[in-house]
C-alpha positions, 0 to 999 in steps of 0.5 A: 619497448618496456618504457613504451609498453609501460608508459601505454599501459594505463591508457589501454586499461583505460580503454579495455575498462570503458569498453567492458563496462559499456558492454555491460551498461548496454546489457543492462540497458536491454528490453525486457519483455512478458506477454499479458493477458487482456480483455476487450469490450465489445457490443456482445460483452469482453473478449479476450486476447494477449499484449506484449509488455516491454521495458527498457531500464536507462540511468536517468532521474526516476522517471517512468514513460508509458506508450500504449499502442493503441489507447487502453480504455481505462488509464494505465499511467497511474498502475505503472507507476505505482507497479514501478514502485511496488518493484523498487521497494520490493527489492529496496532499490533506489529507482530514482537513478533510472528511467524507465520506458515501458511499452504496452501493444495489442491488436486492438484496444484493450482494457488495462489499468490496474489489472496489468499492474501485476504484470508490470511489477513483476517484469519490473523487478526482473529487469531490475534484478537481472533475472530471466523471464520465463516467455512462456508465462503470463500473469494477470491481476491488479498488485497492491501494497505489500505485494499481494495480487488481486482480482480482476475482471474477465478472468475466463476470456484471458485464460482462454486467450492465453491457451490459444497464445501459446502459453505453458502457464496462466498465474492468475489471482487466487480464490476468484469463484469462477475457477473454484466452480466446478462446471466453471473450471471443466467448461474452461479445461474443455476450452483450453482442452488441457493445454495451459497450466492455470496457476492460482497465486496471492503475492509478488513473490509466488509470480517471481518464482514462477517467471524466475525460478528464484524464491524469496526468503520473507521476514515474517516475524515483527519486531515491534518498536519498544517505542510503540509497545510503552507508548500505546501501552500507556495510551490503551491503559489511560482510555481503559483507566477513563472506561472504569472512571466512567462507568463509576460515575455515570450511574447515580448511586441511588439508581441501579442498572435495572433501573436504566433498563426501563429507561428510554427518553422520548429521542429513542435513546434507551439507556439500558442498552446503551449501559449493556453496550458499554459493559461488553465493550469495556470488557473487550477492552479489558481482554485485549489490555490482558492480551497486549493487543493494545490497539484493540483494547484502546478501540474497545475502551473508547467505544465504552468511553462514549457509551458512559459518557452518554449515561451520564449526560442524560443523567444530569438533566442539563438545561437548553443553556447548560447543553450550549454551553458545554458545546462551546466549551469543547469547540474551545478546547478543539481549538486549543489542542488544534494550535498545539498539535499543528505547531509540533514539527514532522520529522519521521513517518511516527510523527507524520502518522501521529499528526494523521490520526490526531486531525482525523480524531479532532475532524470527527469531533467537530463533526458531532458536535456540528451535528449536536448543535444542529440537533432539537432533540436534547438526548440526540445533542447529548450524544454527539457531545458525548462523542465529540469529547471522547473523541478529542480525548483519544486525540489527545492520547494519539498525541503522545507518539509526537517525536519518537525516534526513528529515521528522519524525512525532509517533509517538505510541502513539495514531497508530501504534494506529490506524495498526495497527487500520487496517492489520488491518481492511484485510488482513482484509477482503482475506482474507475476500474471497479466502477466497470464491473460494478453495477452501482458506484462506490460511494464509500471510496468516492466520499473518502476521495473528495474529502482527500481532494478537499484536503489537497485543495486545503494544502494540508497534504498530509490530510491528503495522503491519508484520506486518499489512503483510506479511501484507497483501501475502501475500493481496494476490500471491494476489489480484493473480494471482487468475484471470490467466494466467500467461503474463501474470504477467511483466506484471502484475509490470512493471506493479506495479514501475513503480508501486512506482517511482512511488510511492517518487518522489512519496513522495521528493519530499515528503522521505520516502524508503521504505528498506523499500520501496526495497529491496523494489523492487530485490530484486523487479527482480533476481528478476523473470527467475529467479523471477518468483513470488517478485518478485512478492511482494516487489514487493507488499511494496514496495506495501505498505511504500512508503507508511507514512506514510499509517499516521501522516500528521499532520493538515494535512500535506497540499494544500486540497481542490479546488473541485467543479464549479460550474454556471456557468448558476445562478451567473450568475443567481444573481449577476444576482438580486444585482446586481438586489438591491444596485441596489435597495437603493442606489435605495431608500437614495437616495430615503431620503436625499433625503426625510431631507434635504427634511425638514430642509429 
């Protein structure tokens, strides 16, 4: 019997082992499930309601399926998938080794993009991460990069939707100025007479906690880049170098500053103010260098850049020809430093971004000079070529980030299309949905997305992806303040910088430092007390180019998929059916054995 249990043993371990790990394969293949608060247009205005959201997790190739009985009215597709990966990035899962099938049903058609991407995410990292959903829960809110939560359209019909449903609890999007009026807030307590916990929140993690009971500990302290610290040291001190340069050579030493305040040409253009202009941004510039925001400093001193450059243009008195000349001249160059910049290979995320910001710099060059040309006016031609050469010297500048180390992608033209593809599905869903609660179109966002789709038409995907990003964050400030009030701007700002942190923290941990992202970050803070509007948009730049890895991420980059709940009670019953079936074979191979050897006997 030894020999014979000896020699079986193996085969039935083999078997105990299958069968447990198909137990847990299938435990991990469960559906997840989270009620979402809705909205349906009618011919009297929105009326709320619920839908129920599922999730079935499957090993698989990275593909994300949606069905949506019936049809929602906006296109949910693109918030899925960019939901599905906010999720895996939220917990730094490689979600390329998954299939995932998510299932939206109401009663009736509903309005859903990007309002259930929220949502979406949220039930996307608890089946990930095998957590329990609290079903007495719901969130509703768009998510955006980093994680951040933000508002939605008609926020009083789905908590009152959500009352009558059932549910304990409402998260919804923090600051929206309905629930921070006062009659707003009694008129929605009478109608939900105190039966739902209305929860404000502004990020990812506040939801989980809330579904999960789970807190997240955050980096939030950035560890910036010795790399990127030197370098655009180095860069804010050239510009600011050529700031003091400039503004010792743009006034003839026989002309005093008084006299450049009398001074105004028939194009309009007086040279005092434009003096005035360039000596409050050079010493912003100087304030910032102080300070070691060097971003900021170089953005102050390149605004003073042109200021000086202008002065002294209008101070040589240059000829139609002379004028033409110096137009050909920078063209010349522009083509030069394009065939440079071009020929440098992209390896990591810095030299993808470094490539973005110098063609962007180049494409805003030729743009004034185009319009120098177009121009009759002497003085308004002086401007634009002022700009136009400022602006390749800052191209220059950004140049230097070209092949710093960091963590190396293979950005092949198939990844960076698709990287393209997905980032302008996303921002035009993010429009459409906007332009439903808005009365007038987003022009800025819309512009920005043609001229990302021009670049994708171009095959210059990069180009691409950062337009598109940028047009992105244009429908995304809007959206983010979409129904806030504005006394509540200041926080919603503070809220998006510790998020911007965050993110560039984890991003820097796993060897990629967002130099873009960064640098909006900074400038975005040194805004916040004077403009918070414009820090605002410049802290959803940030966002939006804090994460470009997620656009070229390399399949098996990432962590495993944590196991699903299991339920233990139906494993440890199916464990006894097997230990019930491995003794009865053990005894029935016993008794053969024993029969075998009686009969040679």
């Amino acid at each position: 019997m030894g020999k014979g249990i000896h020699k079986l043993a193996p085969v039935i371990a083999s078997c105990v082992a299958f069968l447990v790990l198909g137990m847990l394969q299938a435990s991990a293949e469960g559906q997840g499930h989270m009620t979402l608060l809705a909205v349906s247009e009618t011919d009297n205005g929105y009326v709320g309601g619920t839908a129920d959201l599922y999730l079935t997790i499957k090993p698989g190739t990275g593909r994300i399926f949606l069905e949506t009985f019936p049809f929602t009215k906006v296109d949910t597709q693109m918030s899925t998938r960019f939901a599905n990966e906010i999720a895996c990035d939220y917990l730094d899962v490689d979600c390329s080794r998954y299939d995932f099938f998510y299932t939206l049903t109401a009663k009736s058609s509903i309005i859903a993009g990007p309002s259930a991407g929220a949502a979406i995410a949220a039930l996307t990292v608890a089946m990930l991460e095998g957590s329990e959903v609290d079903e007495g829960v719901a969130l509703t809110g768009t998510i955006n990069s980093g994680g951040l939560i933000g508002p939605v359209g008609g926020l009083r019909e789905k908590v009152i939707a959500g009352s009558r449903a059932g549910l304990k609890t409402l998260l919804i999007p923090k600051g929206e100025s309905f629930f921070s009026n006062e009659s707003e807030r009694a008129a929605i307590e009478n109608a939900t007479k105190g039966k739902v916990d209305i929860v404000e929140i502004y990020t990812l993690d506040e939801a989980m906690e809330r579904f999960t009971g789970k807190k997240r500990e955050r980096k939030s302290a950035i560890p910036i880049s010795e790399e990127y610290l030197s370098t655009m040291k180095v860069l804010a001190r050239e510009l600011c170098g050529r700031t003091k340069e400039l503004g010792e050579s743009a006034l003839p030493g026989n002309v005093s500053s008084a006299d450049w305040g009398n001074n105004s040409g028939e194009g309009g253009i007086n040279a005092g103010e434009v003096l005035s202009s360039a000596k409050n941004l050079s010493g912003k510039g100087e304030a910032a260098l102080g300070q070691e925001r060097y971003y900021s400093s170089a953005s102050y001193c390149f605004g003073a850049n042109v200021e000086y450059t202008l002065l002294s243009l209008l101070g040589k008195n240059l000829s139609s020809g002379e004028r033409a000349a110096m137009a050909e001249n920078i063209s010349n160059a522009l083509d030069a430093f394009e065939a440079k910049v071009r020929k440098e290979p992209i390896r990591t995320i810095t030299d993808l971004e470094s490539y973005m910001v110098a063609e962007e710099r180049m494409g805003e060059a030729r743009l004034y000079l185009k319009r120098a040309r177009n121009e009759t006016d002497a003085e308004d031609q002086l401007y634009g070529m002022a700009w136009a050469t400022e602006r390749l010297s800052s191209a220059g500048s950004w140049f230097q980030f070209f092949g710093k180390q960091g963590r190396e992608y293979d950005f092949d033209k198939d990844t960076l299309a698709t990287g393209c593809t997905l980032k302008l599905a996303e921002t035009e869903e993010r429009i459409q949905y906007l332009e439903l609660f808005l009365p007038v179109p987003l022009e800025t966002a819309r512009r920005e997305y043609r001229e990302a789709q021009e670049e994708a038409g171009k095959e210059n995907y990069e180009m691409c992806l950062y337009k598109a990003s940028k047009a992105k964050a244009s429908a995304g400030v809007v959206l983010g303040v979409l129904g806030v009030d504005r006394g509540n701007f200041q926080e919603v700002l503070d809220v998006k910088l510790g998020i911007v942190r965050q993110m560039i923290a984890e991003e820097a941990s796993q060897g990629v430092f967002p130099i873009l992202g960064y640098s909006y970050y900074e400038y975005a803070d040194s805004l916040k007390q004077d403009d918070v509007l414009s820090a605002l948009l410049y802290a959803e730049y940030a966002l939006e180019l804090g994460n470009l890895d997620l656009y070229v991420k390399q399949p098996g980059a990432r962590g495993e998929m944590r196991n699903a709940p299991v339920d233990w009670k139906l494993l440890l019953v199916f464990l006894i059916g097997i230990a019930v079936g491995v003794g009865s074979a053990l005894t029935i191979w016993e008794r053969r054995a024993t029969a075998g050897r009686l009969g040679k006997g």
